[in-house]
N, CA, C and O atoms as a MOPAC input file, in Angstrom:
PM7 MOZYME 1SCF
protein

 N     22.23000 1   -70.37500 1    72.03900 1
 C     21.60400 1   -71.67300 1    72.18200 1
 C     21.36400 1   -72.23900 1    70.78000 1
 O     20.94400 1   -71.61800 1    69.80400 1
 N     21.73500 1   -73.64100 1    70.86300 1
 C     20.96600 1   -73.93200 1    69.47400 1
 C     20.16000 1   -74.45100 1    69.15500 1
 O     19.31900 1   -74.38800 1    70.05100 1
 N     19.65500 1   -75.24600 1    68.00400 1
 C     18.36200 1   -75.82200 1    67.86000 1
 C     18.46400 1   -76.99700 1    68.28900 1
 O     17.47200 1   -77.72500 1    68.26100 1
 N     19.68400 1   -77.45600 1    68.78400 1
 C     19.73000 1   -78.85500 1    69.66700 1
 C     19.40800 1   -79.01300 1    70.95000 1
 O     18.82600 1   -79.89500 1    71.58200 1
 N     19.89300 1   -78.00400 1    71.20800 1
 C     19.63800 1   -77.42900 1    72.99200 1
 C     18.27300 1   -77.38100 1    73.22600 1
 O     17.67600 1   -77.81400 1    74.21200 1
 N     17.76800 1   -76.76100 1    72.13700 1
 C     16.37900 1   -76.15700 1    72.46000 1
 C     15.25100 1   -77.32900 1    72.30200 1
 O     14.11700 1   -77.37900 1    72.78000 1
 N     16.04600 1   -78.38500 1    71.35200 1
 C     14.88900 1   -79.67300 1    70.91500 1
 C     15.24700 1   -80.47500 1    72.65100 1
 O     14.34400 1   -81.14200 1    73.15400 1
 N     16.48500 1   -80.32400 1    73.34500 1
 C     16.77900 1   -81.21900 1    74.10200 1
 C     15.83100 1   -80.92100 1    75.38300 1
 O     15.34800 1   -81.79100 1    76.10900 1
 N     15.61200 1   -79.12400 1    75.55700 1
 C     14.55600 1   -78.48200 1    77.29400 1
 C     13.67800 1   -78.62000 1    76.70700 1
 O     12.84600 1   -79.02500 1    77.51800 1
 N     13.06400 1   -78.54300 1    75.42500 1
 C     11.26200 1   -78.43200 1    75.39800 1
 C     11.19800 1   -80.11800 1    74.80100 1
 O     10.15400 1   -80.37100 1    74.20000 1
 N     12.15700 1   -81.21300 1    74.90500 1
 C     11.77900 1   -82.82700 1    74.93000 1
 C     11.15600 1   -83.23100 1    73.30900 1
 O     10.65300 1   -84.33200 1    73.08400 1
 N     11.26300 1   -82.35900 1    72.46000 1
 C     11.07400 1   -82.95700 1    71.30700 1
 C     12.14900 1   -83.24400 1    69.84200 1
 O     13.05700 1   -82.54400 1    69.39400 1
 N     11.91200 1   -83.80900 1    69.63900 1
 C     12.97700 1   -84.79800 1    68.18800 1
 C     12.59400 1   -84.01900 1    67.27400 1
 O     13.55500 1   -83.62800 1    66.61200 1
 N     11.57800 1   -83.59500 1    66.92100 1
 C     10.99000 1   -83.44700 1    65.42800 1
 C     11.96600 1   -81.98300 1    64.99500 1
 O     11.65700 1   -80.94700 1    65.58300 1
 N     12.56100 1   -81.95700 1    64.47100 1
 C     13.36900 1   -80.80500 1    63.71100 1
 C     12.97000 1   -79.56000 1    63.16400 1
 O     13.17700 1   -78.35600 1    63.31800 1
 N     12.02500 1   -80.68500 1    62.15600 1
 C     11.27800 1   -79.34100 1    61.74600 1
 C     10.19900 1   -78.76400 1    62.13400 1
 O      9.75900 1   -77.64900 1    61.85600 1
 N      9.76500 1   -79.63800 1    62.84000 1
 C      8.47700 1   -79.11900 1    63.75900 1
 C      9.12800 1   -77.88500 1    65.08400 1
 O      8.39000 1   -76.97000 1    65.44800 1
 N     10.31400 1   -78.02300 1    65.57500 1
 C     10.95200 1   -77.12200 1    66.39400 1
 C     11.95400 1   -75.82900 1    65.72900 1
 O     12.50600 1   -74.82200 1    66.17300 1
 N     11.82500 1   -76.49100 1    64.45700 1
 C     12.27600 1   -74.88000 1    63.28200 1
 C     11.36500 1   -74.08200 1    62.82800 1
 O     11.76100 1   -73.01800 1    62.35100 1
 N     10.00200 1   -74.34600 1    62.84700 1
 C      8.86000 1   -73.62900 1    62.06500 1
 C      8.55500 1   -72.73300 1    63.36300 1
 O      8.47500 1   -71.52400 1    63.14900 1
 N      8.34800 1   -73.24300 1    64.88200 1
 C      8.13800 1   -72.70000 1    66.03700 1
 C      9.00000 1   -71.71000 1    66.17600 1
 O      8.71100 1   -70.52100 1    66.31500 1
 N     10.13100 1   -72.21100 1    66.13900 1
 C     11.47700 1   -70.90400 1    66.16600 1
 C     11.45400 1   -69.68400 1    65.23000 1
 O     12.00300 1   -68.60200 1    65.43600 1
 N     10.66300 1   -70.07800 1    64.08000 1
 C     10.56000 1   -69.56600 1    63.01700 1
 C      8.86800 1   -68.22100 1    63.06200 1
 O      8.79200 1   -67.14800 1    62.46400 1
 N      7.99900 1   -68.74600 1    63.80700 1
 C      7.18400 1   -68.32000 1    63.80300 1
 C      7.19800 1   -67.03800 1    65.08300 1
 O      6.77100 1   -65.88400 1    65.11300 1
 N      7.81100 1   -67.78400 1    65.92200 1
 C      8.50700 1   -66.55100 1    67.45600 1
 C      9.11800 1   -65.41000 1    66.70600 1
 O      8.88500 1   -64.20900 1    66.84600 1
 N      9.98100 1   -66.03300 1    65.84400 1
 C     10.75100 1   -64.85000 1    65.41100 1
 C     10.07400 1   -63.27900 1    64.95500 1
 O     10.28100 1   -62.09700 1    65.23200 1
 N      9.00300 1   -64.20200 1    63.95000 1
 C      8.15000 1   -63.06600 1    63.28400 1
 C      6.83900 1   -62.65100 1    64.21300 1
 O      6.10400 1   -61.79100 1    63.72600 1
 N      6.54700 1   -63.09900 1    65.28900 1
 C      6.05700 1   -62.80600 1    65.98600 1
 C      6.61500 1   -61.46800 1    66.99600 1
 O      5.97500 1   -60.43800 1    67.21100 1
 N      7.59800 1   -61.71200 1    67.38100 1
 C      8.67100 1   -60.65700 1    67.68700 1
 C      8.59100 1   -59.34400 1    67.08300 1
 O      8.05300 1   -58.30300 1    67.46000 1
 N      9.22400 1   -59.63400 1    66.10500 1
 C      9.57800 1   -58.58100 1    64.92100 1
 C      8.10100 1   -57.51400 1    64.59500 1
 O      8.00400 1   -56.28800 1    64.54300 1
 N      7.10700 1   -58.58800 1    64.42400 1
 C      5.38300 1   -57.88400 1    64.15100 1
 C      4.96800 1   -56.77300 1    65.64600 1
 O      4.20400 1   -55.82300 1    65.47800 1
 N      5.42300 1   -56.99100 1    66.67000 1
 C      5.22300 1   -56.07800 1    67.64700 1
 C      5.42900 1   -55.17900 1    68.01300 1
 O      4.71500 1   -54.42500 1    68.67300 1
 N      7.32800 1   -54.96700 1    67.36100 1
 C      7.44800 1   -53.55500 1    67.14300 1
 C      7.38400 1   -53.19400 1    65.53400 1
 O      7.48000 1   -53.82800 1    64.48300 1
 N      7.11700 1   -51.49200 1    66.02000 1
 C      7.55500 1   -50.42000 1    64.96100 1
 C      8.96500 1   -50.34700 1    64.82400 1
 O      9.78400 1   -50.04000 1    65.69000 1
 N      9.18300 1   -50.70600 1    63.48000 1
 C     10.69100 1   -50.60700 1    62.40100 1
 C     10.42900 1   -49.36100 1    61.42300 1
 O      9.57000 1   -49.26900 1    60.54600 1
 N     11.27500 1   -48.55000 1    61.75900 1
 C     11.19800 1   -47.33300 1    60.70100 1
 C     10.32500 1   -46.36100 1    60.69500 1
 O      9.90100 1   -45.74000 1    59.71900 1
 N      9.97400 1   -46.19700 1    62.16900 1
 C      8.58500 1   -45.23800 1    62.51400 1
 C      9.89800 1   -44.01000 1    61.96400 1
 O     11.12000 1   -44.11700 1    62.07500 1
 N      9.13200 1   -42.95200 1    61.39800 1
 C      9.77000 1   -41.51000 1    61.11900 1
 C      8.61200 1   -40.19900 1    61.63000 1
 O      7.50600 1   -40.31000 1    61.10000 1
 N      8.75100 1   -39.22400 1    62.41400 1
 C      8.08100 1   -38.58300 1    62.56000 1
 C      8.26400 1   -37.28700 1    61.96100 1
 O      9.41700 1   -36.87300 1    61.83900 1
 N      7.15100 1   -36.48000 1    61.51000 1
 C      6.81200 1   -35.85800 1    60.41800 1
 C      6.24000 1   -34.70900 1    60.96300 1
 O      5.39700 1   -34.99600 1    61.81300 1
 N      6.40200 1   -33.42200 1    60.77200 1
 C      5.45400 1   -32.46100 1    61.15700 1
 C      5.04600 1   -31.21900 1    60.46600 1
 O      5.77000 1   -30.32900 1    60.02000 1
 N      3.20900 1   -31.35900 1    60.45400 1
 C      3.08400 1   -30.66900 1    59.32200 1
 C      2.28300 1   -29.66200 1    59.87500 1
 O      1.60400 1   -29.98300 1    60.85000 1
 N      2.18600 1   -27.94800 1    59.25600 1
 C      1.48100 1   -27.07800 1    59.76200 1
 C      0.11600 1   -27.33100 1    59.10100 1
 O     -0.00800 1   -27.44100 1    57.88100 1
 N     -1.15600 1   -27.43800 1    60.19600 1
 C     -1.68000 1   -27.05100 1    60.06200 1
 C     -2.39400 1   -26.08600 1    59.39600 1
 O     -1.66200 1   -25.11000 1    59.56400 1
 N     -3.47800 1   -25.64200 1    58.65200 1
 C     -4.22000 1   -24.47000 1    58.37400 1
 C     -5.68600 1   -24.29100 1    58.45500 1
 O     -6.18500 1   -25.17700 1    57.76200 1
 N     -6.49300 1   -23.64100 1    58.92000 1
 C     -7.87800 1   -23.17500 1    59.49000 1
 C     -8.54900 1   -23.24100 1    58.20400 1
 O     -8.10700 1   -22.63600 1    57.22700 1
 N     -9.84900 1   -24.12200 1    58.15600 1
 C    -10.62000 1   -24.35800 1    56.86800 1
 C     -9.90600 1   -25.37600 1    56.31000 1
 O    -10.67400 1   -26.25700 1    55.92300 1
 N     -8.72800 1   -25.63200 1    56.09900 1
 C     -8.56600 1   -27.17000 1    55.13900 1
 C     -8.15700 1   -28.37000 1    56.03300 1
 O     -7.34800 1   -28.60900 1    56.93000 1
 N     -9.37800 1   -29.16400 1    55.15300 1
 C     -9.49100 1   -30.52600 1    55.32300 1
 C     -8.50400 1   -31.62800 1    54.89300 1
 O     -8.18300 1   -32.51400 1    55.68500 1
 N     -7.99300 1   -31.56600 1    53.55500 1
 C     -6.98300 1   -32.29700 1    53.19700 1
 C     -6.00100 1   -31.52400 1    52.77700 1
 O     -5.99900 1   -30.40700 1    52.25800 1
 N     -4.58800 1   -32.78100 1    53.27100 1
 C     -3.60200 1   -32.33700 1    53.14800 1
 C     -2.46900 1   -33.47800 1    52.32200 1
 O     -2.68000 1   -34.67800 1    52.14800 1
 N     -1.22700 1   -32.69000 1    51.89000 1
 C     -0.56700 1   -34.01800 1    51.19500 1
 C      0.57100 1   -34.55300 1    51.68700 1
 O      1.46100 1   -33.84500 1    52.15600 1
 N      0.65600 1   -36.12100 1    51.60800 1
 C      1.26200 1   -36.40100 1    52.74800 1
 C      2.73100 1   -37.30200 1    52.01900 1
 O      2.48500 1   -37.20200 1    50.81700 1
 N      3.59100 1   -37.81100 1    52.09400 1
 C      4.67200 1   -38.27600 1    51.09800 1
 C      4.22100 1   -39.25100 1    50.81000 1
 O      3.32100 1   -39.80900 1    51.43900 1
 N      4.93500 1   -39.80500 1    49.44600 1
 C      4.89300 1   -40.83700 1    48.60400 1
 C      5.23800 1   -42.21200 1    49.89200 1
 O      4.60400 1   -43.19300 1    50.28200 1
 N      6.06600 1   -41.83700 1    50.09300 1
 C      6.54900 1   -43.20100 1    50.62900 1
 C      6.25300 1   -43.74400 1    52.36400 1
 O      7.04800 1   -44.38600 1    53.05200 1
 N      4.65100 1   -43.17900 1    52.83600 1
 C      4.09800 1   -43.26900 1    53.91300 1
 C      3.47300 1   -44.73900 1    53.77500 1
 O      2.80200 1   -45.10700 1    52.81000 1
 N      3.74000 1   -45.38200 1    54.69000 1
 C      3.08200 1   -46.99400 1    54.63700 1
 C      1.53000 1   -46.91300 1    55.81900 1
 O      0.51700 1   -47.61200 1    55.85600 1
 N      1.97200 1   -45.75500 1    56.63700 1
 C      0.92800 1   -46.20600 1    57.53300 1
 C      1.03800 1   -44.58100 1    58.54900 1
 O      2.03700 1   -43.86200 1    58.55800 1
 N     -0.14600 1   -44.33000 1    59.26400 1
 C     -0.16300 1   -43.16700 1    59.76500 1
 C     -0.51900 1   -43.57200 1    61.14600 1
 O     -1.65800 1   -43.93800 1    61.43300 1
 N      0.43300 1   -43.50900 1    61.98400 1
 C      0.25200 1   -44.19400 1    63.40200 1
 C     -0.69400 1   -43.30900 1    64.73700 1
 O     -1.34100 1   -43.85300 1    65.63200 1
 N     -0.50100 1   -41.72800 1    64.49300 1
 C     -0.75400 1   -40.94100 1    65.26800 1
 C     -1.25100 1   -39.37200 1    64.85000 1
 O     -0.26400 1   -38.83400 1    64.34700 1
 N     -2.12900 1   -38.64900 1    64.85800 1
 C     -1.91000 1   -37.72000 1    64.37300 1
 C     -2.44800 1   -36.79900 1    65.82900 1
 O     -3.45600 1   -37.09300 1    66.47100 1
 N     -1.67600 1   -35.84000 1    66.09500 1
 C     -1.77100 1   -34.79000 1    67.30500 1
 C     -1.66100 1   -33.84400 1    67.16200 1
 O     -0.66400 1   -33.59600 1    66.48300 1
 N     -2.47700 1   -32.60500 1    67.61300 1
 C     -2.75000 1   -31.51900 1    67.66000 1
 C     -2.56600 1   -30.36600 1    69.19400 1
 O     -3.20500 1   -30.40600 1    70.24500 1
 N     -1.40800 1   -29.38100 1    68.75900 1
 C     -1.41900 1   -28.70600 1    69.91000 1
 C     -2.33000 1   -27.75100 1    70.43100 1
 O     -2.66400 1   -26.85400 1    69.65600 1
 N     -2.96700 1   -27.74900 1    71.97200 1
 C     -4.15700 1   -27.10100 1    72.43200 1
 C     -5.46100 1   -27.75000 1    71.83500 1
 O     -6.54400 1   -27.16500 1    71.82400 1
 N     -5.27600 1   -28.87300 1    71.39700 1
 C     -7.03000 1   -30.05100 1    71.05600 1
 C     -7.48300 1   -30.33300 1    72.33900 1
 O     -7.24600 1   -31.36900 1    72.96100 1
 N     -8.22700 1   -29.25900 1    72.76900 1
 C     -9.20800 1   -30.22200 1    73.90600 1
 C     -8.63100 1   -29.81300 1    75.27200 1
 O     -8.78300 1   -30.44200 1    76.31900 1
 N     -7.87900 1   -28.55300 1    75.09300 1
 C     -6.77100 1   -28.41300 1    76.51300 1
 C     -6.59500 1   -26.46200 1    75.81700 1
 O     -6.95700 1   -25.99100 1    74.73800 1
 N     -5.86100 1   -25.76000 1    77.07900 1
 C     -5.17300 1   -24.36000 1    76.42800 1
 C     -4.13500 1   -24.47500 1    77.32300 1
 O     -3.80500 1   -23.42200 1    77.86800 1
 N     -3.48700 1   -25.54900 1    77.64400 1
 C     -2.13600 1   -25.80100 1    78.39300 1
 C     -0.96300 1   -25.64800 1    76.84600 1
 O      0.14000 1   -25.51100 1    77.37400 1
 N     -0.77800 1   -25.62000 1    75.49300 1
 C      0.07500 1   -26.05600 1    75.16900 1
 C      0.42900 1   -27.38200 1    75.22800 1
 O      1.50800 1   -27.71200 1    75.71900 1
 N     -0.54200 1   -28.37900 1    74.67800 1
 C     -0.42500 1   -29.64400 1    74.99500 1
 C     -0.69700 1   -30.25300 1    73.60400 1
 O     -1.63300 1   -29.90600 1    72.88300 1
 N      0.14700 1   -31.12300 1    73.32400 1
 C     -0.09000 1   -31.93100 1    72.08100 1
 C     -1.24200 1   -33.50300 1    72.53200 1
 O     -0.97000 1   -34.51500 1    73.17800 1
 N     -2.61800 1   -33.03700 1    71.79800 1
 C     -3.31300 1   -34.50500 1    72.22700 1
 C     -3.60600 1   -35.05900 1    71.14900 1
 O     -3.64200 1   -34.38600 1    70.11900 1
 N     -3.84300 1   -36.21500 1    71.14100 1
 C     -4.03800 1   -37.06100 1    69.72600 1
 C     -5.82800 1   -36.58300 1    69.77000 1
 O     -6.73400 1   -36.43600 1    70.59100 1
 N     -5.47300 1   -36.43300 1    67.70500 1
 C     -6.84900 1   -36.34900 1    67.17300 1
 C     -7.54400 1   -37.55900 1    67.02400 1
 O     -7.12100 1   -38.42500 1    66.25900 1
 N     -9.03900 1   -37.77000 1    67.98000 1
 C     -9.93100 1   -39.11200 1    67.71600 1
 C     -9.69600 1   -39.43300 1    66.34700 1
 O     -9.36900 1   -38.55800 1    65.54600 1
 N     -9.87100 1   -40.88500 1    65.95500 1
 C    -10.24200 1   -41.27600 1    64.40500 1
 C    -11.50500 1   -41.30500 1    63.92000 1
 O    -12.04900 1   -42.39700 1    64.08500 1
 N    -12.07700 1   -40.58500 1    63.44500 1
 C    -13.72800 1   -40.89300 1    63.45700 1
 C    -14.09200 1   -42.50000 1    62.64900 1
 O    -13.34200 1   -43.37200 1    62.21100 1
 N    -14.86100 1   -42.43900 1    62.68000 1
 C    -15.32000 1   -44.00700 1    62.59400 1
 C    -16.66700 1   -43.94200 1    61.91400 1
 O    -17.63700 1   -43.51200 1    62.53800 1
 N    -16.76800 1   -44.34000 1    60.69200 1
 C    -18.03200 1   -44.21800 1    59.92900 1
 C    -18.22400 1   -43.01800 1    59.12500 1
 O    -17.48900 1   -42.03000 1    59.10300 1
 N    -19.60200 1   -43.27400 1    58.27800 1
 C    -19.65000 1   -41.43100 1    57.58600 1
 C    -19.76100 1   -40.56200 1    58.77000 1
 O    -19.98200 1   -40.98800 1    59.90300 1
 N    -19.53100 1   -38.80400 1    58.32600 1
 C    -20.09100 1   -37.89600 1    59.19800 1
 C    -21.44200 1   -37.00700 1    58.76500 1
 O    -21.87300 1   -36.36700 1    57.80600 1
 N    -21.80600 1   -37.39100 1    60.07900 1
 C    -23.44100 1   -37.23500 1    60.10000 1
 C    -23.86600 1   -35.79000 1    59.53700 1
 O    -25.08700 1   -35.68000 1    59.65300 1
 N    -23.45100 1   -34.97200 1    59.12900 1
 C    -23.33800 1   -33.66500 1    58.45000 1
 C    -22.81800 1   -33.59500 1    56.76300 1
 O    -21.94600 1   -34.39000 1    56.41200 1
 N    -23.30600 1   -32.76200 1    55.90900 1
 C    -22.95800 1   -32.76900 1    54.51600 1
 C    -21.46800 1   -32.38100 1    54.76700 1
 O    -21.13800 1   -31.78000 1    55.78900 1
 N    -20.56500 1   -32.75100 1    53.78200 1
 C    -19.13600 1   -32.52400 1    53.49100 1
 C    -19.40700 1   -31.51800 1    52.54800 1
 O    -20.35500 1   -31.46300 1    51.76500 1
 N    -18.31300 1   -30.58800 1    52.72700 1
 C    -18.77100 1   -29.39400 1    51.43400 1
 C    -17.18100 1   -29.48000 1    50.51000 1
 O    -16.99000 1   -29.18800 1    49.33000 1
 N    -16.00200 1   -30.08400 1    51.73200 1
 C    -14.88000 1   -30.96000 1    51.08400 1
 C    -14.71600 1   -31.76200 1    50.09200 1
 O    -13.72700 1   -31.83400 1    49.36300 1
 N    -16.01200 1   -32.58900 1    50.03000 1
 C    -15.88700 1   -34.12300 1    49.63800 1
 C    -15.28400 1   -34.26100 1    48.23800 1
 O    -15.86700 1   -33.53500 1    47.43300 1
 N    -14.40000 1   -34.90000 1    47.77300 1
 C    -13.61000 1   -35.49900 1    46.62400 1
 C    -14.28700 1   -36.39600 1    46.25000 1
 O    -13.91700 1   -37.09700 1    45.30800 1

């Protein structure tokens, strides 16, 4: 379809007012999905808190743990905590 077609079903002239719309769908689109999700898997170890994660991580979508909260062998996502924790850190950086 083109941008003629499209000015001709939604009844408007204005060009660029029906290119910025086209323009804004687009990236609207695009913002909804995940591009370049890579999944990563790292062992665990008992007592440590931090771990190191690659240079070139933009964003950490999920992190899951097998047997969290279950003894089926089940991978469940770890809550995000939210705020300080109400206990001293003996970790803390």
């Amino acid at each position: 379809m083109t941008v003629q077609e499209l000015m001709e079903r939604v009844g408007d002239t204005r060009t660029g007012f029906v290119l910025a719309y086209i323009k804004d769908g687009l990236i609207e689109m695009t913002s909804d999905n995940e591009q370049f999700v890579d999944e990563e898997r790292i062992t665990i170890t008992e007592d440590q808190r931090y771990y190191d994660l690659p240079r070139d991580y933009i964003q950490v979508l999920d992190i899951r743990c097998k047997n969290h909260l279950n003894n089926r062998d089940e991978y469940k996502t770890i809550p995000r905590m939210i705020g300080k924790p109400s206990m001293a850190d003996e970790d803390e950086v």
